[in-house]
N, C-alpha and C positions, 0 to 999 in steps of 0.2 A: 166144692166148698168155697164160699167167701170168705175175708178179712171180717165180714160183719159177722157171721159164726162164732166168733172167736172169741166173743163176750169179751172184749177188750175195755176199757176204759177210753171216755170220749174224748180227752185233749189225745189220746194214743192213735183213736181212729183218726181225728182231724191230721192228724201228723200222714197219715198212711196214705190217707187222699190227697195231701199236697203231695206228696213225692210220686203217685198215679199208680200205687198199686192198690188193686181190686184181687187178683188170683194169687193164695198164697201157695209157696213152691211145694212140693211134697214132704222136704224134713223139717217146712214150718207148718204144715196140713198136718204132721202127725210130732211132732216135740212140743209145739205152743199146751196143748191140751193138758200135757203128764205134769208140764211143768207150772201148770197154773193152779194143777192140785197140788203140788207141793213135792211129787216125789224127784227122786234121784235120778237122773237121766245118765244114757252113754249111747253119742249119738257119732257114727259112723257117715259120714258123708264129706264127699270130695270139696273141692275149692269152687268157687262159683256156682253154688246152692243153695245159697241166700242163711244160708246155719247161723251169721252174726245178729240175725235179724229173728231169728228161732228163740233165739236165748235171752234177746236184746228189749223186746216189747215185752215179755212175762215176768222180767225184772222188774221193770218198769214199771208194769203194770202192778206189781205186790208193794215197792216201794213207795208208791201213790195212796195204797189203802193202807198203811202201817207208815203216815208220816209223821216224826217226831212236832208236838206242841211250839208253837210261835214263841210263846218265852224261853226255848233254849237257846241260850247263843251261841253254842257249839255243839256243831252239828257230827255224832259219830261218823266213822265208816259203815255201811250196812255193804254193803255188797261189793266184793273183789274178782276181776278180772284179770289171770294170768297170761299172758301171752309171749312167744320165742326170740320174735323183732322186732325192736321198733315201730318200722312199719307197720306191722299189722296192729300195731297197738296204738296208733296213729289214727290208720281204719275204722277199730273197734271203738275209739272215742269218739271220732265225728259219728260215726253210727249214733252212738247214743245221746249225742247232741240234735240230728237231724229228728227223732225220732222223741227226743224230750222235751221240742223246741215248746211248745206250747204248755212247761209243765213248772215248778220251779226248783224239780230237782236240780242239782249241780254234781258235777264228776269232775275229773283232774284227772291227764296224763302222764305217768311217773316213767322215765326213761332214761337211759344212761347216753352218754355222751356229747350233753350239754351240761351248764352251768346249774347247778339244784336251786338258785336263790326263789325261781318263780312258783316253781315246784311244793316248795317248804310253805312258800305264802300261801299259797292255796292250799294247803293239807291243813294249816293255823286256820287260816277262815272258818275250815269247815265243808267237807264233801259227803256227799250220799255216795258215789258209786267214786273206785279207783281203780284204772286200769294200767296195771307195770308190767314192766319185765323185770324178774325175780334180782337181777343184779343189784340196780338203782330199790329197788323195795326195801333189800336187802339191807342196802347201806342207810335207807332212813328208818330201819326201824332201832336198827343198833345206834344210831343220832339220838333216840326214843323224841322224833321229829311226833308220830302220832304211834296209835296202835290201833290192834285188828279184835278187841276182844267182843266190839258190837257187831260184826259179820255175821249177817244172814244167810248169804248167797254167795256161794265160792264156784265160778265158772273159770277152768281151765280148759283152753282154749290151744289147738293143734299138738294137740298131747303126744305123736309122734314126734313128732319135728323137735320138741322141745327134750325128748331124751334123746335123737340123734345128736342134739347142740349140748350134751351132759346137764340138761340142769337139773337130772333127777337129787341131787344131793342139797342144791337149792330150795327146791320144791317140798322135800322135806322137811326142810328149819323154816320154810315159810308156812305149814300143814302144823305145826308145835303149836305155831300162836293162835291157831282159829279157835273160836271155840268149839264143844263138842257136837252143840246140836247147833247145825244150821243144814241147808238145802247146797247140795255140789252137784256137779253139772259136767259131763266128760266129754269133749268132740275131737274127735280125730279122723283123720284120714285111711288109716291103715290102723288094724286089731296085731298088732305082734304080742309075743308071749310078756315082755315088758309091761306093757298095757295092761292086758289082761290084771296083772299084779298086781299090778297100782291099781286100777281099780276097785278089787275087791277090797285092797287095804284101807279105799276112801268112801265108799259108798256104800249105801246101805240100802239093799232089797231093791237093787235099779232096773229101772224099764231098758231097753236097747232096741235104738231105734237104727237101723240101717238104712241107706238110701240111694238111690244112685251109685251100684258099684262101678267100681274103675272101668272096666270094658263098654259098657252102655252110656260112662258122662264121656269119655274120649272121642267118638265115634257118631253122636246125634248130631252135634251142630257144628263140627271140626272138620274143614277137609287137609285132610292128610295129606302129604309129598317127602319125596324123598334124593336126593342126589346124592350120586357117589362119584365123591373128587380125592384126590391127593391134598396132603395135609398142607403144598405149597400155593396149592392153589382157590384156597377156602376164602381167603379176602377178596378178592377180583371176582369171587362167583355171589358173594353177599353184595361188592357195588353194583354188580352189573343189575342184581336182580332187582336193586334199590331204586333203578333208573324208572321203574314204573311209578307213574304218576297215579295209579290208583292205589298206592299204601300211605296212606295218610297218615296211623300210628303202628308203629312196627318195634316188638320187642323182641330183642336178639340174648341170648341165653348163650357164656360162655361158660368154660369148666375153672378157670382160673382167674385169679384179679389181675393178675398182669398180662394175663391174655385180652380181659373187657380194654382195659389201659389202651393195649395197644390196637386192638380193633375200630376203639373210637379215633383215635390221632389219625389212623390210617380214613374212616370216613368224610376226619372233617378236615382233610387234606386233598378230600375229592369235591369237596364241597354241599357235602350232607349233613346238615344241622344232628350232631350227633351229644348224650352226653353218657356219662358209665355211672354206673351205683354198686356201688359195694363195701365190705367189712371194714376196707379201709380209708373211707374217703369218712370225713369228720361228719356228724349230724347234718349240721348245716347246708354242706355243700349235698348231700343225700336227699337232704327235702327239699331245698332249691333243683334240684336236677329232676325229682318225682313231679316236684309243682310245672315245672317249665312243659313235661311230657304232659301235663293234665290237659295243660291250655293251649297246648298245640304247638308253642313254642321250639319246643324241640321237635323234630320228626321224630328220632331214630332212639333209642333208650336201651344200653347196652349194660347188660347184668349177670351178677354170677345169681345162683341159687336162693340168696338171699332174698330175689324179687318171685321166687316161683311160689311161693306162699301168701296169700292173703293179702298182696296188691290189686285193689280196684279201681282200674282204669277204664273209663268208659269208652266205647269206640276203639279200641284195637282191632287194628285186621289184621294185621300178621303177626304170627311168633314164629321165628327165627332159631332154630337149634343149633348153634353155632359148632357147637359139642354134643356130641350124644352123651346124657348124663350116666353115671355107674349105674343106678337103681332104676330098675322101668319104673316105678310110683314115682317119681322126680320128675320123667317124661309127663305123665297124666298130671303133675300138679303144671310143669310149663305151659301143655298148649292149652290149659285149662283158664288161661290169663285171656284169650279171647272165643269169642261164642257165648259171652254171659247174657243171661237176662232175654234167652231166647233167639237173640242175636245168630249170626252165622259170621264164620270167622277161617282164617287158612294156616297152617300150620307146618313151614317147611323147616328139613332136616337137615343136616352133610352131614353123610358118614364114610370115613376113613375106612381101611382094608384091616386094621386093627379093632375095631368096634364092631365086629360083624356079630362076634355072639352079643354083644350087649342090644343090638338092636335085633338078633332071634327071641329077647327076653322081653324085650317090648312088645312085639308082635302078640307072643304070647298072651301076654297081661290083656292087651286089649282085643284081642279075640280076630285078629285079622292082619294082614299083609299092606303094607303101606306100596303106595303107588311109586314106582321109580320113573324121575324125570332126568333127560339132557337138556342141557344146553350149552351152547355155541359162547363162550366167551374170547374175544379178542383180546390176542396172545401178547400185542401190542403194548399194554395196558402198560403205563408207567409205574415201576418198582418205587417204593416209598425207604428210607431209612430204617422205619420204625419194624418194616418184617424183620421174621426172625432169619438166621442164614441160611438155614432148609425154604425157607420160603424163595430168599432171593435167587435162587439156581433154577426156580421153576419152568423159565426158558432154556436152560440147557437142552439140547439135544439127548434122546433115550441111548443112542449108539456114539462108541467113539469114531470121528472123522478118519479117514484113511490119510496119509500124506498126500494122496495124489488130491482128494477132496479139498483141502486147506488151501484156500488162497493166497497163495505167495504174498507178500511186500514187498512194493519198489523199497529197495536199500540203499542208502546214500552213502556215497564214498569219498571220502578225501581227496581235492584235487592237487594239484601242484601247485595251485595260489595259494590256498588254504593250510600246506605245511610249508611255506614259505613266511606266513607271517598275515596276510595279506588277506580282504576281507572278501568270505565266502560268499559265494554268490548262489543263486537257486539250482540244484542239481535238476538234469532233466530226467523224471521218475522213468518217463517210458522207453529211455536208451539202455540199448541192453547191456553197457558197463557197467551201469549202476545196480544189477541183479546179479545179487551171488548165483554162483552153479548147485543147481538141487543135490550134488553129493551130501551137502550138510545146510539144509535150509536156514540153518537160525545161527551159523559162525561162521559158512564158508571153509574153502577148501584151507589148508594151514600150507602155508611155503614151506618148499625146501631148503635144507641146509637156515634155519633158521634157530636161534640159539636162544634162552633166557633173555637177554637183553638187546637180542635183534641180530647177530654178529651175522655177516656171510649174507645177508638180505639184499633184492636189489632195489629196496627202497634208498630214492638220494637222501643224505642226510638233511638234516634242516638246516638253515641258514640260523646263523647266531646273528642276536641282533647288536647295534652299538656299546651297549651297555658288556655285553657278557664278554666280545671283542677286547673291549679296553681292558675288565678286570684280566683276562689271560694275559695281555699284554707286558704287565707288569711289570721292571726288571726285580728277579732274585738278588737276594743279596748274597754272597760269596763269604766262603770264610777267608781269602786272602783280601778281600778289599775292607774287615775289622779293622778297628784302631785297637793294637794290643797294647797301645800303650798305658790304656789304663785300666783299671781292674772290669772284669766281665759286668760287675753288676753295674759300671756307670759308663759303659761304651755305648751306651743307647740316651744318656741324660737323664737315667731314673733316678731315683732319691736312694742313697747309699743303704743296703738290707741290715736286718737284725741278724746277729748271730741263732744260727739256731736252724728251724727245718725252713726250706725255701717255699716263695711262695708263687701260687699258680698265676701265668699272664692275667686269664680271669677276673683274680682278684685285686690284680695292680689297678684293672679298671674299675674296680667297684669302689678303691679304696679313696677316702678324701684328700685332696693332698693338705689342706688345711689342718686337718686334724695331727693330733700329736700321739706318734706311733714309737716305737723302742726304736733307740737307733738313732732318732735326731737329736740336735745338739740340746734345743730346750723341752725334751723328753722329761718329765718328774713325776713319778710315780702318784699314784692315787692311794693315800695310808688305810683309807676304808674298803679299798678294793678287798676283793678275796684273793687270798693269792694259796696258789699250789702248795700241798707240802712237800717241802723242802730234802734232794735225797742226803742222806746222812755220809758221811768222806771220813775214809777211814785215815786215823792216823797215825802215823810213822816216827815214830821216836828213836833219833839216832844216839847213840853214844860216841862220844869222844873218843880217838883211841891214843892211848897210852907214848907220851911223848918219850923219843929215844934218847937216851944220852948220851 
């Protein structure tokens, strides 16, 4: 079967012939048909099946033959595309730009994590087709920015994926506002019992199209490899392999965001044009990091999960499974990023001694045994900062060294110039004074008779220098050479004390002598001070006693 079969509309065919296809894929040879009669579709088929393009021309096509009159100025919504990620709803719009270029429909892409102002403009104008993620929809429709009550054609779009990311509660307040009769459209990857539900609660009397199960799209145009390393040694085995000049685009799949983070820092510290995408990196820096991988700009394009779905990148030869994912379906959506479009494409793994059942689950799913590779990485390789600390031990030796294996250190020892004062000169490492005795390699044997602060040693003592000399020197003063003759507190010239408690040498130094303290002659109290209360004196009333006569 041809694209001309397909009784398409002709600015749709002209569209089909500039982008060069002529054979359409098997679940657009068998979805385009049901869906141009008008029924309900649930079409099962992997990632790189061309499914965007199934769905994508048949819209296109009905909204072509049912387009609203040139005097309306505002143009309803007719047809809504749900999708999990930005990305793929990024994908799904240029698809149907590429593919409408010749027509004068218009669509808008509504997504969260940018600024809404272009967003709103373009809903105000007026669009035929809107393709969101239920968040940003979400919030414009509660703005009541536009509304969905002209909806013809409701395509949700990785209906898995979208209730592993919860948005089944979403999905539902966005399902309220459609109207009753229109034409909905189900694709997903995987049928779980979830699915199944939903579908029957949204569709009515659907065709189910299957295509390409997971074992047979994994396995035709994908070669498989697999290496098994330690979990310290999985950076050094990604540069190394990176060193081939024949991977021109190469997507590396980690399990964490801070693992991509630091897998890139570590590539582009070796000097791999590397960059990372993921949940947490802002819009912007996301689509600049996708665009840069488009145009070759980047080599290397390091991602969690969020890229295994619905990124089409042309020319990829390798994927990279930096992590073996939980779910074998997560493996088939990863290496599924290259081999599209006919294409032939390589798909290498590292798996840890921890991961061994999750990759007996993968085997499974795809109906065969992945090939295990070695290779030879130098050991050499310089350690970066950014590993983690399990990483940085990766040259440790498997066994502990014996004593006798460890190679001594020349130890240097203190000469007699050098505890004399005097300035040390180069000790000679290979004289054998300066190696302690292997009874205790790392202190040395401990002298006898030697005490807490050395007493009984026959280390000579040190020489004391000028300074320490004079202060011993000193004379003491005596208590027969005092002047008693005059009171203790002024035998020394100090300023005569206060009655009352004495005060510490210390403070004699701290005290001003300018200042006016208790005690000296023009001492006069301060009437605003606060002063102590006062203790109470008992008193004594005597009587006179009785004069004698």
């Amino acid at each position: 079967m041809q694209f001309t079969d397909l009784r398409l509309a002709q600015p749709l065919m002209r569209a089909v012939r500039t982008e060069g296809y002529t054979t359409p894929t098997p679940v657009q040879r068998e979805a385009i048909p049901h869906v141009l009669d008008g029924r309900d579709l649930i079409g099962c088929a992997q990632t790189g099946t061309g499914k965007t393009a199934a769905f994508a021309l048949p819209i296109l096509h009905h909204l072509l033959g049912d387009a609203p009159t040139a005097h309306r100025r505002y143009v309803p919504v007719r047809a809504l595309v749900l999708t999990p990620t930005r990305e793929l709803a990024l994908q799904v719009g240029e698809s149907f730009a590429t593919y409408g270029q010749y027509t004068k429909l218009k669509h808008a892409t509504v997504y969260g994590g940018v600024k809404q102002g272009r967003q709103v403009n373009a809903l105000k104008r007026g669009v035929d087709i809107v393709v969101a993620t239920p968040g940003r929809l979400l919030d414009l429709l509660n703005q009541n920015v536009f509304d969905l009550r002209a909806v013809e054609r409701f395509i949700l779009d990785e209906a898995d994926r979208m209730l592993d990311m919860g948005f089944l509660p979403d999905i539902k307040r966005v399902i309220a506002q459609l109207p009753a009769e229109r034409q909905t459209l189900l694709f997903s990857a995987t049928m779980p019992k979830e699915i199944e539900e939903l579908a029957e609660s949204l569709l009515r009397d659907p065709v189910r199209v299957s295509v390409a199960p997971a074992r047979s799209a994994a396995a035709d145009t994908v070669e498989q490899s697999l290496y098994f390393v330690h979990p310290a040694g999985k950076t050094r085995l990604l540069e190394h392999l990176l060193r081939d000049r024949d991977i021109t685009k190469a997507l590396v799949f980690a399990r964490t965001k801070r693992r991509a983070d630091r897998v890139t820092r570590q590539l582009c510290k070796s000097g791999i044009r590397t960059a990372a995408i993921h949940s947490d990196k802002a819009q912007g820096a996301r689509q600049k990091a996708l665009d840069d991988f488009k145009r070759g700009a980047t080599r290397v394009l390091v991602a969690s999960d969020i890229a295994s779905r619905g990124i089409d990148v042309d020319d990829i030869t390798h994927v990279f499974n930096y992590d073996l994912p939980n779910e074998a379906e997560t493996y088939v959506h990863r290496i599924g990023r290259t081999g599209r479009a006919g294409s032939t494409g390589r798909a290498i793994s590292f798996c840890i001694q921890e991961q061994r059942k999750d990759l007996e689950a993968i085997e499974r799913l795809i109906g065969k045994s992945i090939p295990v590779l070695t290779a030879s990485v130098p050991r050499s390789a310089p350690h970066s900062k950014d590993e983690s600390p399990r990483e940085r031990g990766a040259d440790r030796p498997t066994r502990k060294q014996s004593r006798d294996e460890t190679p001594e250190r020349p130890k240097r020892t203190r000469s007699r110039e050098d505890r004399d004062g005097s300035r040390p000169e180069a000790a000679d490492a290979a004289s054998p004074s300066t190696v302690r005795p292997k009874s205790h390699p790392s202190k040395g044997p401990r002298p006898r008779n030697v005490g807490p602060r050395g007493q009984g040693s026959d280390r000579p003592k040190r020489a004391r220098s000028r300074d320490e000399t004079a202060e011993r020197s000193k004379p003491t003063r005596s208590r027969e050479s005092e002047d008693r003759s005059q009171p203790r507190s002024r035998r020394d010239g100090d300023a005569p004390r206060s009655k009352g408690k004495s005060r510490r040498p210390e403070q004699k130094a701290r005290r001003d002598p300018n200042s006016r303290w208790p005690g000296s002659p023009d001492y006069k109290p301060d009437p605003k001070a606060k002063r102590g209360r006062k203790k109470k004196r008992s008193l004594v009333v005597r009587t006179a006693s009785p004069k004698r006569r």
